[in-house]
C-alpha positions as CSV (number, residue, x, y, z in Angstrom):
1,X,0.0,0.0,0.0
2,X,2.6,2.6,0.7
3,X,4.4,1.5,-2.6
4,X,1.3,2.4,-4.3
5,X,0.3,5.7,-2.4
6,X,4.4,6.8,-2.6
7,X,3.7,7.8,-6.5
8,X,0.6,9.8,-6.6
9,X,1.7,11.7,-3.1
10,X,5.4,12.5,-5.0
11,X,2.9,13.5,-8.3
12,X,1.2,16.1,-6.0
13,X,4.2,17.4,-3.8
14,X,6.2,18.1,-6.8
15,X,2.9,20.2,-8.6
16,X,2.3,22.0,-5.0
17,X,6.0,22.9,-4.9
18,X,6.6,24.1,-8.4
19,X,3.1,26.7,-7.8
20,X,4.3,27.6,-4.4
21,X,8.1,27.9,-4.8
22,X,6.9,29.8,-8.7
23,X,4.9,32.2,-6.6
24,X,7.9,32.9,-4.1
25,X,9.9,33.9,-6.8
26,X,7.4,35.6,-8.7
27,X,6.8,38.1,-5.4
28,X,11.1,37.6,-4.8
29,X,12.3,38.4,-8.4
30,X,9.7,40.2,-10.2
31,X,7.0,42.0,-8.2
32,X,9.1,43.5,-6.0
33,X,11.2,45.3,-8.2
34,X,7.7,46.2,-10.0
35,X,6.4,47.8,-7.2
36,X,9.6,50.1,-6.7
37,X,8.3,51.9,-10.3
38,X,4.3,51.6,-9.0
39,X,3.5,55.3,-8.0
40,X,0.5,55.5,-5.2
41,X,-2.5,55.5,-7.6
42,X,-1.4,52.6,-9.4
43,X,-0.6,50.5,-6.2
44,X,-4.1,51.4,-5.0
45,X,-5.9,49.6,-8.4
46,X,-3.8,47.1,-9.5
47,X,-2.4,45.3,-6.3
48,X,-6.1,44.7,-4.1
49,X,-6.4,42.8,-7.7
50,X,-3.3,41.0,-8.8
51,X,-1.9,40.2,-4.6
52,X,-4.9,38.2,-3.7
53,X,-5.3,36.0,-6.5
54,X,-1.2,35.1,-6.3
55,X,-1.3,34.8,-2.6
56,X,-4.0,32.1,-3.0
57,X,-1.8,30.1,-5.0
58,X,1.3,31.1,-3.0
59,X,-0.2,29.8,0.4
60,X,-2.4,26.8,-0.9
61,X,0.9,25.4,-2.4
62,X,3.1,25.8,0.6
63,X,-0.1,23.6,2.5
64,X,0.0,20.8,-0.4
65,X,3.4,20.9,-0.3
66,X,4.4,20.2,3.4
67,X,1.5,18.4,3.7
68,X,2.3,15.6,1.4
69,X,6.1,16.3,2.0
70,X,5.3,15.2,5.2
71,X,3.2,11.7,4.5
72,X,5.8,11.2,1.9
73,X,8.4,11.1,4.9
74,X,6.1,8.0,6.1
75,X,6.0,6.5,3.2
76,X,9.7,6.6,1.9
77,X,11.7,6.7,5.2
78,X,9.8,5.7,7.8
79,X,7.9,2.6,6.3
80,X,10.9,2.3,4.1
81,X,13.2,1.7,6.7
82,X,16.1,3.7,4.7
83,X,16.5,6.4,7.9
84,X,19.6,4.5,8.9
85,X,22.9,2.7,7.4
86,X,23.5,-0.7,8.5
87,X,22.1,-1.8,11.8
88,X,21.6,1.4,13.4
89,X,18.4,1.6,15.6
90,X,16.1,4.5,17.0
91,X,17.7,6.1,20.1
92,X,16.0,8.7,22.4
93,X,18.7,11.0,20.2
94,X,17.5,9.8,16.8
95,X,13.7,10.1,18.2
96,X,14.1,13.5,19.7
97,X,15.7,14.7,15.9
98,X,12.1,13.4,14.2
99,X,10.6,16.2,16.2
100,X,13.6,19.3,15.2
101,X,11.8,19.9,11.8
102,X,8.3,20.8,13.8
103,X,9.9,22.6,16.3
104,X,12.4,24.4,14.4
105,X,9.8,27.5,13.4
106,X,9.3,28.2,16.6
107,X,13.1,28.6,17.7
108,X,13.7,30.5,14.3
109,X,10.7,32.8,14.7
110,X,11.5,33.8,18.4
111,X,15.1,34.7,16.8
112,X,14.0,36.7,14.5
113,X,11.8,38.7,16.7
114,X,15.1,39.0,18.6
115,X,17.2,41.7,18.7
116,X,19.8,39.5,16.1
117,X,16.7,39.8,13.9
118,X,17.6,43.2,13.0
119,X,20.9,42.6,11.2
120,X,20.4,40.1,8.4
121,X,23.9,38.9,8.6
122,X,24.3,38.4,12.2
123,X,21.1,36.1,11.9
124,X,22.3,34.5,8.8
125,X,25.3,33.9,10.6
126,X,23.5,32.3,13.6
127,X,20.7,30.6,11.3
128,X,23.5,28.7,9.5
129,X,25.5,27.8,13.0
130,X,22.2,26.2,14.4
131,X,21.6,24.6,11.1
132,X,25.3,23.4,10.7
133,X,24.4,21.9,14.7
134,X,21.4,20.4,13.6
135,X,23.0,18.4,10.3
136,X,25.9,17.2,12.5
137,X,23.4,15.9,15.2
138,X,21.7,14.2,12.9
139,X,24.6,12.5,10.8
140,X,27.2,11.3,13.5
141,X,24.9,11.3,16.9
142,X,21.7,10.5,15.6
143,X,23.5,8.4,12.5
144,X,20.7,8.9,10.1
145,X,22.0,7.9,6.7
146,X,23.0,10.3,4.0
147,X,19.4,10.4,2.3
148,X,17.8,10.7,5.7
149,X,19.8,13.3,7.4
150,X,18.9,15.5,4.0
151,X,15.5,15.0,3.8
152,X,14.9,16.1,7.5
153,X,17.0,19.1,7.5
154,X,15.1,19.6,4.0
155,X,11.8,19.0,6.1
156,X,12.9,21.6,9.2
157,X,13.6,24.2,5.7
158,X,9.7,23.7,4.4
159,X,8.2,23.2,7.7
160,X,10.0,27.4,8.8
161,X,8.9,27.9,5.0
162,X,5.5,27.1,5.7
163,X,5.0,28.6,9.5
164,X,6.3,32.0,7.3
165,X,3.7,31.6,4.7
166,X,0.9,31.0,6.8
167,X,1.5,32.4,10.2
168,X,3.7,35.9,9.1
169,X,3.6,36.6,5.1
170,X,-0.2,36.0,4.5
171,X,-1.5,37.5,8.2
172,X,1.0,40.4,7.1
173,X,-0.3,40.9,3.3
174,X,-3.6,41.2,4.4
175,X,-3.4,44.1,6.5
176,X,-1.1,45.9,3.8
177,X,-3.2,45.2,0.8
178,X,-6.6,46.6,2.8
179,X,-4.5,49.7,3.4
180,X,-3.1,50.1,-0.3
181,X,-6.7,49.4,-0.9
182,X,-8.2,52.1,1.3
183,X,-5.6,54.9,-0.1
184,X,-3.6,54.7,3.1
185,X,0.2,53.7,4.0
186,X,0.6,50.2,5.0
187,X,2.2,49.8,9.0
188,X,6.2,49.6,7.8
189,X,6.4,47.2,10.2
190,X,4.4,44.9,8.3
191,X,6.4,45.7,5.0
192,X,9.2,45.4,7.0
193,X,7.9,41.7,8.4
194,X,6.5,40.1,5.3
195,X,9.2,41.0,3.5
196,X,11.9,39.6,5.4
197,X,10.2,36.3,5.6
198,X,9.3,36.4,2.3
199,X,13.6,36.4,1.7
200,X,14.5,33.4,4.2
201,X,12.0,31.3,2.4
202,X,13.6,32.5,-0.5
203,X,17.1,31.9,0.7
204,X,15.8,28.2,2.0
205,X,14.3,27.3,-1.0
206,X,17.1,26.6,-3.4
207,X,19.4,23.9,-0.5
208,X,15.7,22.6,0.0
209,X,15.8,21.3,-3.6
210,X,19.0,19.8,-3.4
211,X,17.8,18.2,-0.2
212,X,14.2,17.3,-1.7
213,X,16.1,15.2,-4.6
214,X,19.0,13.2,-2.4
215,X,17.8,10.2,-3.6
216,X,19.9,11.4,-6.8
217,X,22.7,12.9,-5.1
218,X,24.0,10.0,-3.3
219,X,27.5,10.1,-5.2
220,X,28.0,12.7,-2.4
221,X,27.4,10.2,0.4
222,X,30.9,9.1,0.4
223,X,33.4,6.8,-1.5
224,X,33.6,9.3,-4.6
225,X,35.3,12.6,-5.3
226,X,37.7,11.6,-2.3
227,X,34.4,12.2,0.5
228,X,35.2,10.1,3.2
229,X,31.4,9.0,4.4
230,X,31.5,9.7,7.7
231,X,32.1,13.3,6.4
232,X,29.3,13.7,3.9
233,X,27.3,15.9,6.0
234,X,30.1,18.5,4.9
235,X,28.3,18.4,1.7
236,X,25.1,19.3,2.3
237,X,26.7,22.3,4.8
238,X,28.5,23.5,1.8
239,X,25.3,23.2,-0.3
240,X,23.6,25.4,1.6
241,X,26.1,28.1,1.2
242,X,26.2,27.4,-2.0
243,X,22.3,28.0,-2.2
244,X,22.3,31.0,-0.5
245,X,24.8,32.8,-2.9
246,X,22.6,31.7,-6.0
247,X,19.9,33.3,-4.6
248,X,22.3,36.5,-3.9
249,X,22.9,36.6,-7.5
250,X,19.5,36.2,-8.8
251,X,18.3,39.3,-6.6
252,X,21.1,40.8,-7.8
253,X,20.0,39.9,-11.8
254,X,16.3,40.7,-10.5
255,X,17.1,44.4,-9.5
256,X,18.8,44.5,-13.1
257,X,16.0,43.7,-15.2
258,X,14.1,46.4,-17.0
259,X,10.5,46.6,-18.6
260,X,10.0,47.9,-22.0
């Protein structure tokens, strides 16, 4: 049964991922720059129109997506019995890292409410330590397997991605759009909020492929490219710095890019 089921839940977290994840970078790469060259009138007709029906799409997807994302774990770990290399066994340790991916939003979201919140690269700098902390726990004390130790850092990335779409983006958009609506200036604190969110996820999304697709990176596991395997968690670290400086570069390319 979970053979069968595994298909048809991969068919629709890969549709819900590409409409969320699209809409992220639609908002990321191309409406924001947009709306620098709105003036007021023009915010006031066309965004109460065009913002609602993306946000739809753009929260809807992030619920398909971590909701199957999440029965998928069931199906191909957990009944699959591929969370450990050889004869490994659950441990309170391993246990209590099944539980980082739900909790993580929470942890992150206090954080960023901190006073670290306010400079991004103290926070990125932080974000990336605990992160760094939680992929180590998970390879050498937990000894989840190479696939494993992806997918659930990859599952703590959507589950942060989510909580922001749901619980700080949307709540966020809302309020501003009514008040773009109504001819007034949105709370900057809002802009300020949804915005920032609205660049983590962006910043999380491009390691979370690479994590979402480690059935087909396990060349990195170990034994090739001279990666010892007890080190390949180094790979995923350096993956998600890798990650992060695409996404630099496309916001760079994205503050390039002119209209006619």
């Amino acid at each position: 049964m979970w053979e069968i089921l595994n298909g048809p839940f991969r068919w629709i977290h890969i549709l819900a991922g590409i409409v969320w994840i699209g809409m992220l970078y639609f908002f990321n790469f191309v409406n924001g720059p947009l709306q620098g060259t709105l003036d007021g009138e023009t915010k006031k007709k066309v965004n109460p129109e065009l913002l609602p029906r993306a946000l739809f799409w753009f929260r809807w997807g992030a619920a398909w997506t971590w909701i199957t994302g999440v029965f998928l774990l069931q199906i191909v770990f957990y009944s699959g019995r591929i969370v450990f290399d050889g004869e490994r066994a659950w441990t309170p340790l391993a246990i209590a890292m099944l539980l980082v991916p739900y909790l993580a939003p929470f942890l992150y979201d206090a954080l960023h409410k901190s006073p670290l919140g306010k400079d991004p690269k103290q926070f990125g700098a932080v974000a990336y330590a605990l992160a760094a902390i939680v992929v180590v726990l998970m390879a050498k004390a937990a000894g989840f397997s190479y696939r494993a130790f992806n997918i659930h850092v990859g599952a703590m990335f959507g589950t942060i991605m989510a909580f922001n779409v749901w619980f700080r983006i949307w709540p966020a958009q809302q309020k501003i759009i009514t008040a773009v609506k109504n001819g007034q200036p949105p709370d900057a604190a809002l802009v300020a909020l949804a915005g920032a969110r609205s660049r983590h996820n962006t910043y999380m999304s491009v390691p979370l492929v690479w994590m979402m697709i480690n059935q087909h990176t396990t060349p990195f596991a170990g034994g090739n490219l001279g990666i010892p395997g007890d080190y390949s968690f180094v790979v995923l670290l350096l993956v998600i710095l890798a990650g992060w400086h695409v996404v630099f570069q496309m916001y760079k390319k994205a503050g390039q890019v002119k209209g006619f």
